[in-house]
C-alpha positions in Angstrom: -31.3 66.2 -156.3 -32.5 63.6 -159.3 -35.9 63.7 -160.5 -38.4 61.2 -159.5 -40.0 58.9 -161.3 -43.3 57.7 -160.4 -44.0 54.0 -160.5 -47.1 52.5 -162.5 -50.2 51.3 -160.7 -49.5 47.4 -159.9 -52.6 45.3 -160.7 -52.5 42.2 -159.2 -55.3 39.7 -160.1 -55.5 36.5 -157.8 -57.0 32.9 -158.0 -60.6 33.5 -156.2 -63.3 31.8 -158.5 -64.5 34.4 -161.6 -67.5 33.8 -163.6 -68.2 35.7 -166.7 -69.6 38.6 -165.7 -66.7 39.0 -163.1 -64.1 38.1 -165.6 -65.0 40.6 -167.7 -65.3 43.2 -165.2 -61.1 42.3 -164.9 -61.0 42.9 -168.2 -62.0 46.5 -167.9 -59.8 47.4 -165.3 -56.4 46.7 -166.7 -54.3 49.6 -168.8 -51.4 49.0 -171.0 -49.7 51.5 -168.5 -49.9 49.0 -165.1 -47.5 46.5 -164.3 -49.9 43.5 -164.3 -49.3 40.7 -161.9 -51.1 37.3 -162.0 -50.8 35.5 -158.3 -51.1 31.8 -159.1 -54.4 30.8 -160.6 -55.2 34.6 -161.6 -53.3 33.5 -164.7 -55.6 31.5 -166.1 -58.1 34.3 -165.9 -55.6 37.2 -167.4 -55.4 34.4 -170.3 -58.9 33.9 -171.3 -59.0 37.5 -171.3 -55.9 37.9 -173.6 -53.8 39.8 -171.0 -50.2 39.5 -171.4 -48.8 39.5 -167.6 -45.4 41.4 -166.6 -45.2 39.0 -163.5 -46.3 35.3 -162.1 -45.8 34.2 -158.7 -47.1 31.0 -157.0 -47.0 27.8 -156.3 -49.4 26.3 -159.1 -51.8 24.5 -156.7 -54.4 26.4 -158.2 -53.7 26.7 -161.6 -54.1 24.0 -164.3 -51.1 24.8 -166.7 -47.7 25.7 -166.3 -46.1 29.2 -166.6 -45.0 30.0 -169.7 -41.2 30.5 -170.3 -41.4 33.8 -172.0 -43.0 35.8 -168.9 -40.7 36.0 -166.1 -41.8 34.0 -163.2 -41.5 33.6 -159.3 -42.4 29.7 -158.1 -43.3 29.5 -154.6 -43.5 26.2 -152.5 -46.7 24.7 -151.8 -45.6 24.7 -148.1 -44.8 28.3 -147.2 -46.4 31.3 -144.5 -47.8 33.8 -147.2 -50.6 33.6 -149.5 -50.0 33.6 -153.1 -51.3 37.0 -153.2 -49.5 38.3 -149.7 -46.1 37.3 -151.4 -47.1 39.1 -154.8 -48.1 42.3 -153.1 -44.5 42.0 -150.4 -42.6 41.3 -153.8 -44.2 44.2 -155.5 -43.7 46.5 -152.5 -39.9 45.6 -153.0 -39.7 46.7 -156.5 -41.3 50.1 -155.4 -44.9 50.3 -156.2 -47.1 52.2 -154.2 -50.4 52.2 -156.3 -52.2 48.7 -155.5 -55.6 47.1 -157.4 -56.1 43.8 -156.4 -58.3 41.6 -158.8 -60.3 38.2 -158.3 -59.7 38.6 -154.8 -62.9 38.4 -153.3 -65.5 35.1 -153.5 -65.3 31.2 -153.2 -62.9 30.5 -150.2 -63.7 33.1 -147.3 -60.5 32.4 -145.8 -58.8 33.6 -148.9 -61.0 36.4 -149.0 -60.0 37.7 -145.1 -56.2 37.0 -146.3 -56.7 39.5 -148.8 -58.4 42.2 -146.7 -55.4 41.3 -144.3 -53.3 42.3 -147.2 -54.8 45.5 -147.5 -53.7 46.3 -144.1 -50.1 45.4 -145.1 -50.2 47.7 -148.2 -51.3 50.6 -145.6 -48.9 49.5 -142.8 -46.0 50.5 -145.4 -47.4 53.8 -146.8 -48.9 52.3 -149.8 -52.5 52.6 -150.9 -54.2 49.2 -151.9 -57.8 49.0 -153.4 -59.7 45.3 -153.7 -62.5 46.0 -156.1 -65.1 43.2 -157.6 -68.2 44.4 -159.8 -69.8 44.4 -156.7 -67.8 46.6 -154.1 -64.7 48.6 -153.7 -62.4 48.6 -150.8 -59.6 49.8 -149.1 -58.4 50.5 -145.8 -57.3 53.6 -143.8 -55.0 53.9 -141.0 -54.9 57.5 -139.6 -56.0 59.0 -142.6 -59.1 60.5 -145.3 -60.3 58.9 -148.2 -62.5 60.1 -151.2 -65.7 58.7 -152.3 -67.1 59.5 -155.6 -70.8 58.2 -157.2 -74.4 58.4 -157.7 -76.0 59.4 -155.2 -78.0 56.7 -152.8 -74.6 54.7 -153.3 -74.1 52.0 -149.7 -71.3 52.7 -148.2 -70.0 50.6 -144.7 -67.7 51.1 -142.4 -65.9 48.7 -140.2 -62.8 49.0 -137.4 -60.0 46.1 -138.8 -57.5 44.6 -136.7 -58.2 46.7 -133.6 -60.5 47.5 -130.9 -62.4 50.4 -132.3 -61.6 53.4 -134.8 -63.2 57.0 -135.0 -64.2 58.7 -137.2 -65.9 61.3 -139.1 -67.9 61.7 -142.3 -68.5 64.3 -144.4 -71.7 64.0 -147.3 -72.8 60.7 -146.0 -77.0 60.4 -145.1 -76.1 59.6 -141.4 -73.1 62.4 -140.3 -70.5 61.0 -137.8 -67.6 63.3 -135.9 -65.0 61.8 -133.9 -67.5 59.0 -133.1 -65.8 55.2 -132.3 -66.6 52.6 -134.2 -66.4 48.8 -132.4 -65.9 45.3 -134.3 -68.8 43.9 -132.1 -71.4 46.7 -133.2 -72.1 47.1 -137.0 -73.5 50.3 -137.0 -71.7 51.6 -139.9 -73.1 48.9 -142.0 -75.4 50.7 -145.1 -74.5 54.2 -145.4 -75.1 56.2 -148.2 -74.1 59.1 -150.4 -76.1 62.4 -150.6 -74.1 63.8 -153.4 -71.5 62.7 -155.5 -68.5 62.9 -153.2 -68.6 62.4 -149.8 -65.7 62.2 -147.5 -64.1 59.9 -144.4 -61.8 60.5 -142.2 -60.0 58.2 -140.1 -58.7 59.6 -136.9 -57.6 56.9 -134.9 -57.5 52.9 -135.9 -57.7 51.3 -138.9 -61.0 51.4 -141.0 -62.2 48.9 -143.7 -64.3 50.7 -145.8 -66.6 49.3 -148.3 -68.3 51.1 -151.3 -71.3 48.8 -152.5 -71.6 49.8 -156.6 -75.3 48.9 -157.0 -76.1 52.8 -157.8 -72.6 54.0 -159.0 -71.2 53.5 -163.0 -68.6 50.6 -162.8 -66.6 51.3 -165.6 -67.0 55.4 -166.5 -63.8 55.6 -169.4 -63.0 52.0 -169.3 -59.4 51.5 -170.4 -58.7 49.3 -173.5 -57.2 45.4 -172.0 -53.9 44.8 -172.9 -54.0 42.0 -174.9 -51.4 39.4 -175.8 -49.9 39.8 -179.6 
């Protein structure tokens, strides 16, 4: 029996639109420890910021420069049935990573933005935990499962069934208390939780749940990692 070797986190940083303020957030969230991953136009943000990439996949539609030669590259067609950021996380996947942040996923096209929520649902479908995070919200999704919340509390928390008639579920720590109780997509009633401590806890029994963690009350960054930045 060998001894097993645990794979880095991936980051994956896509093309959505940044603007300072989001950009730097990016910033904070990359270690010299992942194995960073810039889907298509992501590049151009990971090089304003400095960050050297281990990976590049796309088709260039959405970036304004080549690749460079020195970082080893995947080019897509334009024409083809996954996103940018769907064949980055597939690819990925392949190479054995488990641990998923995706990065300037969220914002300008909406279409873009449900493709990556949709590629949250992949990640969990193989047994591989994916987190899409903007300075603005945190999310991931659960299939059959319990998550962990930590922050301030008063923190929003929402809950919505994805990809599926309902889900149920129960909460533990959150203002309004659910057990085994179904949620459906046409009823947002677990829009605008909230924490009544620092941890709270939700379990998915049945169905998938998209679960959103609003950061208007919690600390972004707490020990914000040093960027890796390009020699």
């Amino acid at each position: 029996m060998g001894i097993e070797i645990k794979k880095a986190r991936c980051v994956i940083i896509g093309s959505a639109p940044v603007d300072e303020a989001e950009r730097c957030f990016i910033g904070t969230q990359v270690s010299p420890e992942d194995f960073l991953v810039c889907a298509d136009g992501g590049y151009e943000t990971a090089r304003r910021l400095g960050l050297q990439p281990n990976l590049l996949i796309g088709d260039l539609d959405s970036c304004t420069e080549d690749f460079p030669p020195d970082i080893e590259a995947v080019r897509l067609p334009v024409q083809k049935d996954d996103t940018d950021m769907m064949y980055s996380l597939k690819e990925c996947l392949g190479r054995g990573y488990r641990d998923f942040l995706l990065l300037g996923a969220t914002g300008g096209r909406l279409d873009h933005t449900v493709a990556n929520l949709c590629g949250l649902y992949y990640l969990a479908m193989h047994n591989a935990r994916g987190v899409l995070a903007d300075r603005q919200n945190e999310t991931v999704l659960v299939i059959n499962g319990r998550v962990g919340l930590q922050g301030e509390p008063g923190a929003l928390v929402s809950v919505f069934p994805y990809g599926a008639s309902y889900c149920t579920l129960s909460y533990e720590g959150l203002e309004y208390p659910l057990d085994y109780y179904r949620l459906y997509p046409y009823d947002p009633m677990g829009t605008s939780n909230r924490l009544i401590s620092t941890a709270a806890k939700i379990t998915v029994h049945e169905g998938p749940a998209l679960i959103i963690m609003a950061k208007e009350n919690e600390k972004v960054c707490t020990d914000s990692p040093l960027p890796r930045r390009m020699e």
